[in-house]
N, CA, C, O and CB atoms as a CASP TS submission, in Angstrom:
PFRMAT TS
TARGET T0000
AUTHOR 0000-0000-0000
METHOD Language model
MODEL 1
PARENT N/A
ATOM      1  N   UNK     1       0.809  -1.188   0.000  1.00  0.00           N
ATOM      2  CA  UNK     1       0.000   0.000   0.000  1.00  0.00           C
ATOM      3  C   UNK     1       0.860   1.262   0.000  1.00  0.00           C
ATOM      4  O   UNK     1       0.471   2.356  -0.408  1.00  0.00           O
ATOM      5  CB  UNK     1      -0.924  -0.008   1.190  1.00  0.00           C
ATOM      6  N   UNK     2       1.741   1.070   0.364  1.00  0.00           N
ATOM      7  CA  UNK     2       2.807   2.374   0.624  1.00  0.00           C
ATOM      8  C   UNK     2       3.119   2.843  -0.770  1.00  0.00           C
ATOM      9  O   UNK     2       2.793   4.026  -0.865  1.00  0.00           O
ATOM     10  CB  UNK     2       4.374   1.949   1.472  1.00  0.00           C
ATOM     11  N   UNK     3       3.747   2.256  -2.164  1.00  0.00           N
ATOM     12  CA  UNK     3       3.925   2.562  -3.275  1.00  0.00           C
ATOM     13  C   UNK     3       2.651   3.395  -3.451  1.00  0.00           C
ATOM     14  O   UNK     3       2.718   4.624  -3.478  1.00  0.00           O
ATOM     15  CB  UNK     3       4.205   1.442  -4.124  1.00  0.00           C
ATOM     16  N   UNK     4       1.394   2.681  -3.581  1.00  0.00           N
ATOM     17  CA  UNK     4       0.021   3.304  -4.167  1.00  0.00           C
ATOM     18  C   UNK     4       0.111   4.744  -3.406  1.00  0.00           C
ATOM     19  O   UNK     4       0.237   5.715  -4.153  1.00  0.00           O
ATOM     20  CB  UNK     4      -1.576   2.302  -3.727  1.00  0.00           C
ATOM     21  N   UNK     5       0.062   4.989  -2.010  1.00  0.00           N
ATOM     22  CA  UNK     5      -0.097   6.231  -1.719  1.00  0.00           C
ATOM     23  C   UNK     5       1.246   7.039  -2.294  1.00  0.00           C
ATOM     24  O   UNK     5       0.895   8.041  -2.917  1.00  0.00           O
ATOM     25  CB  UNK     5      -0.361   6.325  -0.195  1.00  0.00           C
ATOM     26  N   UNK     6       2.715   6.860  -2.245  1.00  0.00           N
ATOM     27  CA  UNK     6       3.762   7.573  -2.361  1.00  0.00           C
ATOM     28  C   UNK     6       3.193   7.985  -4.351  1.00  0.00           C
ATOM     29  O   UNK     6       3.475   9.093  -4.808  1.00  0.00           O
ATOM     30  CB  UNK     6       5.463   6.502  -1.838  1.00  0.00           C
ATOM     31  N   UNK     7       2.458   6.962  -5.212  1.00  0.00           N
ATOM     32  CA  UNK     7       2.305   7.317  -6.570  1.00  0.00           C
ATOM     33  C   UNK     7       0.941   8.021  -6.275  1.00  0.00           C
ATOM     34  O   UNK     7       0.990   8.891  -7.145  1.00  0.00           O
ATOM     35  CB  UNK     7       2.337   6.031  -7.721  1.00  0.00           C
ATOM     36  N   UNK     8      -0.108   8.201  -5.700  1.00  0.00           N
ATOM     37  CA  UNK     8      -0.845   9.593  -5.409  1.00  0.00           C
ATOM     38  C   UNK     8      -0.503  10.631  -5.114  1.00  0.00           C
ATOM     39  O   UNK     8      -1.016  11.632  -5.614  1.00  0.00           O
ATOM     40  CB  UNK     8      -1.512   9.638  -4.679  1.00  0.00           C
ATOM     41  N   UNK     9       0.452  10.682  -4.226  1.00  0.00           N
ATOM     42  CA  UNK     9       1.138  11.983  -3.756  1.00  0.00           C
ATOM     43  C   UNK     9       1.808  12.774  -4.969  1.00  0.00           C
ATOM     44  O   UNK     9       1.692  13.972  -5.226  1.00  0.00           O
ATOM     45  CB  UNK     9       2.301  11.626  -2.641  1.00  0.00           C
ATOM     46  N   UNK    10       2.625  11.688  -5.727  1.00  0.00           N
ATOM     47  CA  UNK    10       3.587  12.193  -6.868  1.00  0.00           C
ATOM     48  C   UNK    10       2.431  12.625  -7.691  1.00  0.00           C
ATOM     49  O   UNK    10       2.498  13.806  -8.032  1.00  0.00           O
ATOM     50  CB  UNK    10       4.713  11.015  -7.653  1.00  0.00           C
ATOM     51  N   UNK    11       1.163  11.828  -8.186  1.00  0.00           N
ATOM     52  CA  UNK    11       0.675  12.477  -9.213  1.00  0.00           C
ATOM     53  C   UNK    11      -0.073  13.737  -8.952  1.00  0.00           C
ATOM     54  O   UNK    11      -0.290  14.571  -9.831  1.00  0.00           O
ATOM     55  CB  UNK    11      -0.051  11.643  -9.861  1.00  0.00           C
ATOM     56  N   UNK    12      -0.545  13.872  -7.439  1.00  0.00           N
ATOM     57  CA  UNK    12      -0.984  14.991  -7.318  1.00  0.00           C
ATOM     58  C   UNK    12      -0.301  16.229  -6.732  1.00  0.00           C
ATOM     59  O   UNK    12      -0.858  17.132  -6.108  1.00  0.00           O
ATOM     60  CB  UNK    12      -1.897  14.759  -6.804  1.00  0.00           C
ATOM     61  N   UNK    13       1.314  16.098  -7.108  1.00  0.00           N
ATOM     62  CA  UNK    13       1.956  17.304  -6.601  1.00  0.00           C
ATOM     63  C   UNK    13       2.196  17.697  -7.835  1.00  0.00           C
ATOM     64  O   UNK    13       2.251  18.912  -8.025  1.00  0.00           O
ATOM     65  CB  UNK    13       3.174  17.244  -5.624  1.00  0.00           C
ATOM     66  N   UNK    14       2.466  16.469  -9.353  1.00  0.00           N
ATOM     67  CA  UNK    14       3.052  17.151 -10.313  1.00  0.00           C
ATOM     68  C   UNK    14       1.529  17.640 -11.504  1.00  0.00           C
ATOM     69  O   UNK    14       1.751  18.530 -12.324  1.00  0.00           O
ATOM     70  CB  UNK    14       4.408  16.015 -10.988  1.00  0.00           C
ATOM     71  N   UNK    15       0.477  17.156 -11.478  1.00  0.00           N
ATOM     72  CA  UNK    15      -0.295  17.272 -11.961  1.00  0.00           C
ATOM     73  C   UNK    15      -1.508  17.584 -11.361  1.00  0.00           C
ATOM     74  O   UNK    15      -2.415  16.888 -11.818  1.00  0.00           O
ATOM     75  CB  UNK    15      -0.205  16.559 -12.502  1.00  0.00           C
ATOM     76  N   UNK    16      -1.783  18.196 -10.696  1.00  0.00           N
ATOM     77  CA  UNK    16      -2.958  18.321  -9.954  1.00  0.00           C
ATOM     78  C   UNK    16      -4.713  18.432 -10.189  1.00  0.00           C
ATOM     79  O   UNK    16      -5.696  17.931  -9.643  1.00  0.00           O
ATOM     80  CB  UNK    16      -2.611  19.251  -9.459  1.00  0.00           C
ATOM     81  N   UNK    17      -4.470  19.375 -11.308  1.00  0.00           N
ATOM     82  CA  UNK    17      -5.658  19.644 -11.629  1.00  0.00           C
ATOM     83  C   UNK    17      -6.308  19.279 -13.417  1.00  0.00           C
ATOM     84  O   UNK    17      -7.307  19.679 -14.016  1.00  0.00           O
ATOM     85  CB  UNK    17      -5.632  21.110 -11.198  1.00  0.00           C
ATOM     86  N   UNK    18      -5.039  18.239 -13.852  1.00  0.00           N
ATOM     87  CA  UNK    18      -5.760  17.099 -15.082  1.00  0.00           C
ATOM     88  C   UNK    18      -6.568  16.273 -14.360  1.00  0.00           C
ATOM     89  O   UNK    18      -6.389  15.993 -13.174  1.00  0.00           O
ATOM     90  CB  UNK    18      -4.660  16.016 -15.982  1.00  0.00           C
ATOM     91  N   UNK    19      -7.409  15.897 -15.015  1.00  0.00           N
ATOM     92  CA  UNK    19      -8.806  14.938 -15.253  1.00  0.00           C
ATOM     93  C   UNK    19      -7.876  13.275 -14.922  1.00  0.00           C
ATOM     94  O   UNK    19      -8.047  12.463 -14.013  1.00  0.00           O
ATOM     95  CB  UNK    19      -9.688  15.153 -17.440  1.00  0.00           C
ATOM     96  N   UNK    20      -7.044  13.267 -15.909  1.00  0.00           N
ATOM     97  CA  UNK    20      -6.578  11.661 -15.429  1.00  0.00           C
ATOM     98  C   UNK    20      -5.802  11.823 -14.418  1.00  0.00           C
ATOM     99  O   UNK    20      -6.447  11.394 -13.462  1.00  0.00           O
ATOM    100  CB  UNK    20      -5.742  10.720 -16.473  1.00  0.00           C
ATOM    101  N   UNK    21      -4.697  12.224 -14.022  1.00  0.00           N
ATOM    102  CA  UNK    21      -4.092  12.198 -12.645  1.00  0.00           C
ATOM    103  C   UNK    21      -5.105  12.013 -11.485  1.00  0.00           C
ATOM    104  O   UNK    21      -4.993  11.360 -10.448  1.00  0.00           O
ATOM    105  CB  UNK    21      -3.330  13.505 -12.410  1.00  0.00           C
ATOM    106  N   UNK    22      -6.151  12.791 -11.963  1.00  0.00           N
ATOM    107  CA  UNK    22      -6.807  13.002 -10.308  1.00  0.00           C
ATOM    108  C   UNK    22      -8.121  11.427 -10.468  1.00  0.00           C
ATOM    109  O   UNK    22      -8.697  11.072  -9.439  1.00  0.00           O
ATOM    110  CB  UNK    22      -7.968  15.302 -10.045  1.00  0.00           C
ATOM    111  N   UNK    23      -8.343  10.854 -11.503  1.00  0.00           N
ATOM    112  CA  UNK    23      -8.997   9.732 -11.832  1.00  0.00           C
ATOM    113  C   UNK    23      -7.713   8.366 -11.410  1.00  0.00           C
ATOM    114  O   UNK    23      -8.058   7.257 -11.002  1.00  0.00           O
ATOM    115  CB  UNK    23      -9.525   9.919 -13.606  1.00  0.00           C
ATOM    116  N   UNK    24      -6.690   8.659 -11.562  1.00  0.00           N
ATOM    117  CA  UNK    24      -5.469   7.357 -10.994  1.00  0.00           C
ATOM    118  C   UNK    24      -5.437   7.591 -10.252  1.00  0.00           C
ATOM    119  O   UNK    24      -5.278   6.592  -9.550  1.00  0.00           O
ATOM    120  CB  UNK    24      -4.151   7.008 -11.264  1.00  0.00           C
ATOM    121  N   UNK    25      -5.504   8.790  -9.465  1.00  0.00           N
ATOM    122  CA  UNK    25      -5.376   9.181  -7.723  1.00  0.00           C
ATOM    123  C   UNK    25      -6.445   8.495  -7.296  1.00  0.00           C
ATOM    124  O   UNK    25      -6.352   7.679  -6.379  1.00  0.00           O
ATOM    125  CB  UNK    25      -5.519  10.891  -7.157  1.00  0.00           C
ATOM    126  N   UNK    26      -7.592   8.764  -7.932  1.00  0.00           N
ATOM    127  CA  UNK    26      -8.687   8.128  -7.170  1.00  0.00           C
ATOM    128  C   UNK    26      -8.881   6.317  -7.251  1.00  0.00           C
ATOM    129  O   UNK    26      -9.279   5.493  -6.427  1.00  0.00           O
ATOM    130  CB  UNK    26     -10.038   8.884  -7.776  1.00  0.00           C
ATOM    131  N   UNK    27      -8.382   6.210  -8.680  1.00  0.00           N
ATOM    132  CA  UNK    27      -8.406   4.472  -8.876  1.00  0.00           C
ATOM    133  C   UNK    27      -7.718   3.736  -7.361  1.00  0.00           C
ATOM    134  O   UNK    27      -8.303   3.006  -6.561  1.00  0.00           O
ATOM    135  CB  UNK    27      -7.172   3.939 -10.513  1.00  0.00           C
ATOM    136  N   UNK    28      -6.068   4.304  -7.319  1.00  0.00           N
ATOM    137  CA  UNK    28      -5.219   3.839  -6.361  1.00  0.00           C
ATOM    138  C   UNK    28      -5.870   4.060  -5.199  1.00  0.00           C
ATOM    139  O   UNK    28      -5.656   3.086  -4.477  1.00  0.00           O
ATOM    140  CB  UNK    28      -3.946   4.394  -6.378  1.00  0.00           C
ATOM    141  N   UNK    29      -6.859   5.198  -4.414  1.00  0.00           N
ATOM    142  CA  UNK    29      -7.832   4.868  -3.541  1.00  0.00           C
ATOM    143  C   UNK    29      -8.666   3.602  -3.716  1.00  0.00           C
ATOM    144  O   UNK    29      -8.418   2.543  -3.139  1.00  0.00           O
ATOM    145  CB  UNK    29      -8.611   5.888  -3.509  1.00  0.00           C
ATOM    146  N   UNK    30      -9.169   3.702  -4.136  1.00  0.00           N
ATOM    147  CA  UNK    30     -10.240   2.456  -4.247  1.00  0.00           C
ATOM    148  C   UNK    30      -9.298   0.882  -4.457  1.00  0.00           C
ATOM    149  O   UNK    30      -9.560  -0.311  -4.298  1.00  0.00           O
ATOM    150  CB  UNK    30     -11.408   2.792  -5.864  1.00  0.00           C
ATOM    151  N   UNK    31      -8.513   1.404  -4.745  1.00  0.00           N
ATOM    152  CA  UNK    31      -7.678  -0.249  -4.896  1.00  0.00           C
ATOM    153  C   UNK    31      -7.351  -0.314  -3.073  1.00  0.00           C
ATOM    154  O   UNK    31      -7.624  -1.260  -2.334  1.00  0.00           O
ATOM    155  CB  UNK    31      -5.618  -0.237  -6.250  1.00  0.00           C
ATOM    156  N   UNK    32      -6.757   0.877  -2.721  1.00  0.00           N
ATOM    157  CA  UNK    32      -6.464   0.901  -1.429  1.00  0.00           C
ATOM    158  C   UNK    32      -7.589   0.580  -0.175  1.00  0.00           C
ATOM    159  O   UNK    32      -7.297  -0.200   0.731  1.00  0.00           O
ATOM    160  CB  UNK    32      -5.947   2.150  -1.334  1.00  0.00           C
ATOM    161  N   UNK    33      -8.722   1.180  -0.229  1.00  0.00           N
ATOM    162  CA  UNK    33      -9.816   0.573   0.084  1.00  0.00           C
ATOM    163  C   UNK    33     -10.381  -1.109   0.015  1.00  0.00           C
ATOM    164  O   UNK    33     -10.874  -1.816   0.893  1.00  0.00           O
ATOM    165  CB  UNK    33     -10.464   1.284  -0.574  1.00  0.00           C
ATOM    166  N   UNK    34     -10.114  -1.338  -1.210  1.00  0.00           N
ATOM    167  CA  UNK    34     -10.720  -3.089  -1.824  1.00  0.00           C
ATOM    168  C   UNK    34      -9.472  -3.388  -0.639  1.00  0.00           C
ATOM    169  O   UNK    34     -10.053  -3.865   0.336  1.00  0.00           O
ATOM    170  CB  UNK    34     -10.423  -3.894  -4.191  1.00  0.00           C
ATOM    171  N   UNK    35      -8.081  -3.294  -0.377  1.00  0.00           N
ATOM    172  CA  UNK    35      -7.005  -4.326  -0.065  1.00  0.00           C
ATOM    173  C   UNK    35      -7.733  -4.203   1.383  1.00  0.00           C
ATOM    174  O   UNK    35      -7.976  -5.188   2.080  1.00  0.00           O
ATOM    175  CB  UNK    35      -5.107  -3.939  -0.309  1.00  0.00           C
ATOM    176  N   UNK    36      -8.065  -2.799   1.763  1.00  0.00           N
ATOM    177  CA  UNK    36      -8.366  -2.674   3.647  1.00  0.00           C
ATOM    178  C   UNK    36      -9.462  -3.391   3.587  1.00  0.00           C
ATOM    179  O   UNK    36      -9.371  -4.368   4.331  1.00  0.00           O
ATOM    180  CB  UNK    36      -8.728  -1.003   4.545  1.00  0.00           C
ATOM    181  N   UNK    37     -10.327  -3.338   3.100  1.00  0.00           N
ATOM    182  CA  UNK    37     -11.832  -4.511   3.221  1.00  0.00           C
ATOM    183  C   UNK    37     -11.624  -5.835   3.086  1.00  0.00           C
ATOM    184  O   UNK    37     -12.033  -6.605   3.955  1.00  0.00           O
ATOM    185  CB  UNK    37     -12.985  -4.359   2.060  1.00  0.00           C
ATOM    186  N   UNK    38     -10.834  -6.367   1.772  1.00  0.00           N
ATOM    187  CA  UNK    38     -11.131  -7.533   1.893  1.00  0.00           C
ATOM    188  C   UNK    38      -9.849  -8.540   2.541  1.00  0.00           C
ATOM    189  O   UNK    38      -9.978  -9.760   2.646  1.00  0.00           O
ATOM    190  CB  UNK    38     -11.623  -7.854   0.566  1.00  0.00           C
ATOM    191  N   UNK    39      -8.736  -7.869   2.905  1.00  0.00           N
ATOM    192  CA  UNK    39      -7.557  -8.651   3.140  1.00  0.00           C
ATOM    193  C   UNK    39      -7.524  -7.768   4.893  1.00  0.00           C
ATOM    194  O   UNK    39      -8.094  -8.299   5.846  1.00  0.00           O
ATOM    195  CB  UNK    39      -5.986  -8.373   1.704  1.00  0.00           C
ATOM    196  N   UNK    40      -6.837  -6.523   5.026  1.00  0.00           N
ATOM    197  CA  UNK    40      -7.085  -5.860   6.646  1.00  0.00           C
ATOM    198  C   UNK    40      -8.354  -6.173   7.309  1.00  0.00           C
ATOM    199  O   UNK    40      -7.942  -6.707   8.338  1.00  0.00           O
ATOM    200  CB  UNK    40      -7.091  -4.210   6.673  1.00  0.00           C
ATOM    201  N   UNK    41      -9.206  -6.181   7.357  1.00  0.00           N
ATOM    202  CA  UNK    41     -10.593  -6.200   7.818  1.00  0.00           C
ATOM    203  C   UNK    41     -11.441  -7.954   7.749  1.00  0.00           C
ATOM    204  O   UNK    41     -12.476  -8.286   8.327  1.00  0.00           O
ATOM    205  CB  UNK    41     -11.394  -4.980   6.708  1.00  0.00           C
ATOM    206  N   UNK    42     -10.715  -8.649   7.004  1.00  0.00           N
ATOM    207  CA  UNK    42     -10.448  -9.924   6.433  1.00  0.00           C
ATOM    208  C   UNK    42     -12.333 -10.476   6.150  1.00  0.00           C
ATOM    209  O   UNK    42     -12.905 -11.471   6.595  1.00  0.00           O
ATOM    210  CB  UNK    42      -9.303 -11.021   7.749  1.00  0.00           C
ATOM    211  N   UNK    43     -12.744  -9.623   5.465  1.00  0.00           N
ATOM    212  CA  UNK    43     -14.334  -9.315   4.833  1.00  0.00           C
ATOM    213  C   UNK    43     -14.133 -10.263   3.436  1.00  0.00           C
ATOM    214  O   UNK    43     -14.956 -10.369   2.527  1.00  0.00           O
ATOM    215  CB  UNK    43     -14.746  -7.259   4.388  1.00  0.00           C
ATOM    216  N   UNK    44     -13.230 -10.711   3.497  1.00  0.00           N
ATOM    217  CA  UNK    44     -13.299 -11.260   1.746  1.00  0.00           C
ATOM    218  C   UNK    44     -14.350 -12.953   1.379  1.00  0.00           C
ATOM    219  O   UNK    44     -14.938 -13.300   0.355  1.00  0.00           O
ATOM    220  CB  UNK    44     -11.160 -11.713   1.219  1.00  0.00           C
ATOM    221  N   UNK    45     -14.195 -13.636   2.707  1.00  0.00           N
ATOM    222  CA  UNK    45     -15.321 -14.241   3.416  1.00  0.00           C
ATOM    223  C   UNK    45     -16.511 -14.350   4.171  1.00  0.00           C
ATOM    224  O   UNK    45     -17.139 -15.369   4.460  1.00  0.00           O
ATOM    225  CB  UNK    45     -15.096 -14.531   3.758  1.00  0.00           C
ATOM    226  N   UNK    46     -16.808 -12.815   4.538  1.00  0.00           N
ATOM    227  CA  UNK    46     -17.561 -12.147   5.458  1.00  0.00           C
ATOM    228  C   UNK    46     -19.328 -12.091   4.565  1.00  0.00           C
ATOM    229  O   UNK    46     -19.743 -12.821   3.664  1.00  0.00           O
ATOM    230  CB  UNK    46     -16.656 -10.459   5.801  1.00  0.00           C
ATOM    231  N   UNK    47     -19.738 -11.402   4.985  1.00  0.00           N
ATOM    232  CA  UNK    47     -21.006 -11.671   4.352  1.00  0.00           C
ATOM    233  C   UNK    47     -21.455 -10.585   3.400  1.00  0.00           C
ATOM    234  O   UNK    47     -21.450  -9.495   3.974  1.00  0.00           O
ATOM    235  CB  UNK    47     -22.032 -11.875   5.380  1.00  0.00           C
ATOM    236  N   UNK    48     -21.903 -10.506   1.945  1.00  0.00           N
ATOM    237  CA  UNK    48     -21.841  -9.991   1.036  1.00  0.00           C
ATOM    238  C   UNK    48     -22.039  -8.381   1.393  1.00  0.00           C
ATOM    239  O   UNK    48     -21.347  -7.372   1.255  1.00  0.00           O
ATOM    240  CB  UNK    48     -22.659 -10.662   0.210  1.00  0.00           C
ATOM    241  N   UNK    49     -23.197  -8.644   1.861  1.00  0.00           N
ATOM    242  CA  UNK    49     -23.817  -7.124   2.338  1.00  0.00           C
ATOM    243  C   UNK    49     -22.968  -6.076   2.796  1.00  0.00           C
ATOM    244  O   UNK    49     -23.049  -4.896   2.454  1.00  0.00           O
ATOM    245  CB  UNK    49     -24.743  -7.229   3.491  1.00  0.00           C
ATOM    246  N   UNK    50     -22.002  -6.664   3.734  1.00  0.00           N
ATOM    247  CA  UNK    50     -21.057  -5.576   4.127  1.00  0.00           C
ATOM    248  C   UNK    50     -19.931  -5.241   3.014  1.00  0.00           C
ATOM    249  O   UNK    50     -19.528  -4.091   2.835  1.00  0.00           O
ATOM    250  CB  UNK    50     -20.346  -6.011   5.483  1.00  0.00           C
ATOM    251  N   UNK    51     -19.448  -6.392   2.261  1.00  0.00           N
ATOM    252  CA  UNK    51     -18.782  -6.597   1.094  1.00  0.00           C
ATOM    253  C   UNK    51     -19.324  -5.342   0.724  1.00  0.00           C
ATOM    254  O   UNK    51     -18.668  -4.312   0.880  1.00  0.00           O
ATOM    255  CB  UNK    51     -19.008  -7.904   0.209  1.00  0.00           C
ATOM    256  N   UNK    52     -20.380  -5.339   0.283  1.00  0.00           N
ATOM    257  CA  UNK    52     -21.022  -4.548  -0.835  1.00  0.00           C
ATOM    258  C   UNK    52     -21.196  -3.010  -0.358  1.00  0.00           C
ATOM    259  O   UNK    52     -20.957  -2.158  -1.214  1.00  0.00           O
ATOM    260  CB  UNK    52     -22.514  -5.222  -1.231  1.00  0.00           C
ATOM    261  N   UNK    53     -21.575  -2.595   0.879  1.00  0.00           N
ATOM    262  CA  UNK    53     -21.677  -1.543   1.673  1.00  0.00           C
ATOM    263  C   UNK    53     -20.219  -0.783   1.735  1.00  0.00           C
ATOM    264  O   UNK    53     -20.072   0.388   1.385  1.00  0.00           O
ATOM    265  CB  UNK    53     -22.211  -2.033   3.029  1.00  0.00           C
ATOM    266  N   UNK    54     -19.162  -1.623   2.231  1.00  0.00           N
ATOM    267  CA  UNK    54     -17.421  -1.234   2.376  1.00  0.00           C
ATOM    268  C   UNK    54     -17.119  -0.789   1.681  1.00  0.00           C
ATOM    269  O   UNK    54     -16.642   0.340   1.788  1.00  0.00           O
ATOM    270  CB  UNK    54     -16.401  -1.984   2.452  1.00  0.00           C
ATOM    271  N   UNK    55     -17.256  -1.610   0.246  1.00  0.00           N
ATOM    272  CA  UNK    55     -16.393  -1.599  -1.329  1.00  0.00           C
ATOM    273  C   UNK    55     -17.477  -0.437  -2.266  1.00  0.00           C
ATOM    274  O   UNK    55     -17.049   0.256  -3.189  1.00  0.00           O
ATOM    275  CB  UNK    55     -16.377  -3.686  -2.309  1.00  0.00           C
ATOM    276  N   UNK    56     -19.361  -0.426  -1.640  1.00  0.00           N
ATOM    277  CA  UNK    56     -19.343   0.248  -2.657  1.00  0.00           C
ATOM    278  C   UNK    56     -19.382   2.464  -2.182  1.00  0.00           C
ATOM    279  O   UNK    56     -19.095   3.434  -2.884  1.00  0.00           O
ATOM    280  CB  UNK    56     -20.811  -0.585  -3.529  1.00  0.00           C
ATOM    281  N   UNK    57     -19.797   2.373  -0.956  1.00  0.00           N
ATOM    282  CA  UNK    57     -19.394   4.079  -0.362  1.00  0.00           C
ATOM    283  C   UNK    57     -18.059   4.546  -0.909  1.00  0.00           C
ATOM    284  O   UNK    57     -17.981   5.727  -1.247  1.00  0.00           O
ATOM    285  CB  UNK    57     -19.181   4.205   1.490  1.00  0.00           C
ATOM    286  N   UNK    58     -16.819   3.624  -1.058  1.00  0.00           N
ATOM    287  CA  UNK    58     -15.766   4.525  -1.907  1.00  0.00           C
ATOM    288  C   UNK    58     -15.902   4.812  -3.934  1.00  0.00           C
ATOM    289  O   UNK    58     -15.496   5.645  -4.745  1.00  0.00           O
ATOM    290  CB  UNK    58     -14.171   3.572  -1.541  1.00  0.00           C
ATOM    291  N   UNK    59     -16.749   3.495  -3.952  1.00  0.00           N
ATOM    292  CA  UNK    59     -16.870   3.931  -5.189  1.00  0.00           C
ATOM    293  C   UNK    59     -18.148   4.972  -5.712  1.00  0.00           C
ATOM    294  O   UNK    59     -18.115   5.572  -6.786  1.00  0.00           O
ATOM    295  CB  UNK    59     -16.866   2.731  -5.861  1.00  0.00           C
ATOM    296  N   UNK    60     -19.302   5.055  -4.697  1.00  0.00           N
ATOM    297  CA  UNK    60     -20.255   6.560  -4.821  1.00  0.00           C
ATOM    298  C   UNK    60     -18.775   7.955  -4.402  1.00  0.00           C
ATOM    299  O   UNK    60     -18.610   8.986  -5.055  1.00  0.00           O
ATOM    300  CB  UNK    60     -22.064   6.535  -3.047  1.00  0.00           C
ATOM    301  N   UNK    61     -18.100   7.606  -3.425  1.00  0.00           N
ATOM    302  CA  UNK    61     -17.398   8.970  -3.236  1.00  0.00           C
ATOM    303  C   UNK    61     -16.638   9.294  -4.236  1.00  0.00           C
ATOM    304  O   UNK    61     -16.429  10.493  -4.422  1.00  0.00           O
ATOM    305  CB  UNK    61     -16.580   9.077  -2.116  1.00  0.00           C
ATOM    306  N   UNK    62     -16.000   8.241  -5.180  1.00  0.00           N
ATOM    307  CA  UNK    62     -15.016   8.297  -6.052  1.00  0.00           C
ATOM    308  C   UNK    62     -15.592   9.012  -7.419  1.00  0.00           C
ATOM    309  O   UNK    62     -15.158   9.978  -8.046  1.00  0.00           O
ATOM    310  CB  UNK    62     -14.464   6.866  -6.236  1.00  0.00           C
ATOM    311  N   UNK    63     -16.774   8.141  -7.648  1.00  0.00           N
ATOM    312  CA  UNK    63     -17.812   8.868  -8.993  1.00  0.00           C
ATOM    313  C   UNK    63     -18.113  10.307  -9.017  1.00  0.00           C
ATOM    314  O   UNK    63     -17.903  11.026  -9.993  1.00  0.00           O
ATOM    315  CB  UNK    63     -19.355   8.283  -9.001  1.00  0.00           C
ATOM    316  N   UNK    64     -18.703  10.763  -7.700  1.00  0.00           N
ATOM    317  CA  UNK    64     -19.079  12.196  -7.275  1.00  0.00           C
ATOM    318  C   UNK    64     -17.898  13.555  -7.662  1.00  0.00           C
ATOM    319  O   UNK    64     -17.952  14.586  -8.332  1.00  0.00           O
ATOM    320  CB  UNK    64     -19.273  12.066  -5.540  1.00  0.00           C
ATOM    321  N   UNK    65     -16.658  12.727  -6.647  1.00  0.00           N
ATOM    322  CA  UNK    65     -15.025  13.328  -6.987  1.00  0.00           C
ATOM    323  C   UNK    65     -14.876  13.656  -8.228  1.00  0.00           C
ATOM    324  O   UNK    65     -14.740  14.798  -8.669  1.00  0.00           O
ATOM    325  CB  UNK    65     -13.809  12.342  -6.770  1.00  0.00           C
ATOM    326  N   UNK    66     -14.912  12.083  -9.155  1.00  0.00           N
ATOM    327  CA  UNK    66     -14.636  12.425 -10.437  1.00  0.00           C
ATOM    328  C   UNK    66     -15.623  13.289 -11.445  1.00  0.00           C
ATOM    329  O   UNK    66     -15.075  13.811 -12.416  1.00  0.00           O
ATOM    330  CB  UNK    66     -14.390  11.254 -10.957  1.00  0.00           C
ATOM    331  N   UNK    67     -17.197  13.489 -11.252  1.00  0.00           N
ATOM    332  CA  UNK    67     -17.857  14.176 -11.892  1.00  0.00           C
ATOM    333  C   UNK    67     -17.506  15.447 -11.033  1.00  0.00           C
ATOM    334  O   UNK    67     -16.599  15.874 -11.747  1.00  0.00           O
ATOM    335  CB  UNK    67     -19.241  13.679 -12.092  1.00  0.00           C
ATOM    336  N   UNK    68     -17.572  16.149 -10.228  1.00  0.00           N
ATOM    337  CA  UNK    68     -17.698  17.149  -9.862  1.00  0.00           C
ATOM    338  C   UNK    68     -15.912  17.935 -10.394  1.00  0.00           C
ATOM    339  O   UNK    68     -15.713  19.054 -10.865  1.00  0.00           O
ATOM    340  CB  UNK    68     -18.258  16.951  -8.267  1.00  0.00           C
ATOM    341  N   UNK    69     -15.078  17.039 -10.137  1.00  0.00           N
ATOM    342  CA  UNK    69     -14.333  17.552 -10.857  1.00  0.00           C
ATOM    343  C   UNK    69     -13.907  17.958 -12.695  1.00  0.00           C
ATOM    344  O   UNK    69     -13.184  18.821 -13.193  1.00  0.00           O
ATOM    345  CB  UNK    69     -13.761  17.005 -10.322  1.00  0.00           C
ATOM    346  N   UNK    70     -14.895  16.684 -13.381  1.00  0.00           N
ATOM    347  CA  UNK    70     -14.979  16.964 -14.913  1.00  0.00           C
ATOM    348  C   UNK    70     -15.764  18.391 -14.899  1.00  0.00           C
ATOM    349  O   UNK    70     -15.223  19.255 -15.589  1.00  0.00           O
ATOM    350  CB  UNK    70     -15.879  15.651 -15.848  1.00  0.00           C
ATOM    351  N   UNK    71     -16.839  18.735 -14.286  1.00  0.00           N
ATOM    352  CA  UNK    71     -17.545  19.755 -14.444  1.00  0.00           C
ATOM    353  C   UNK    71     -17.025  21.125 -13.843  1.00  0.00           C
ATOM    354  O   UNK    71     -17.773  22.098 -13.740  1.00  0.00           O
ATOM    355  CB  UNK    71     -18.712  19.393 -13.986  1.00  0.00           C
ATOM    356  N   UNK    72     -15.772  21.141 -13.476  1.00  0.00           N
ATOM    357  CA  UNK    72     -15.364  22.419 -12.693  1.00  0.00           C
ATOM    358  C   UNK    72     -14.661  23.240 -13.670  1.00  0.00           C
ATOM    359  O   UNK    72     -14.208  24.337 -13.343  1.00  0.00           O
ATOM    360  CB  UNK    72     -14.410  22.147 -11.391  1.00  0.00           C
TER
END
């Protein structure tokens, strides 16, 4: 997990305000999220519902991020 955040940081110090940097910033969240749910939190056997609740609130926050930022 440490690479994924140190390559967010880089893309959002050197590129900040392109459309794809800030869409890989957000991918590498959500990858970072999926690893804390289903491997930290050890949900990958757990029961769908929460599966689905964990994994899907970053991907409504991530969509919102990314539209509100196409539209700015």
């Amino acid at each position: 997990m440490l690479p994924m955040s140190v390559a967010a940081v880089w893309l959002g110090h050197h590129a900040p305000d392109a459309l794809l940097p800030v869409a890989v910033i957000l991918l590498l969240g959500l990858g970072k999220a999926w690893l804390i749910v289903l491997r930290f939190m050890e949900l990958g056997h757990g029961p769908r519902l929460w599966q689905s609740l964990l994994l899907g609130w970053p991907l409504v926050v991530t969509g919102v991020i990314l539209v509100l930022h196409a539209t700015h």
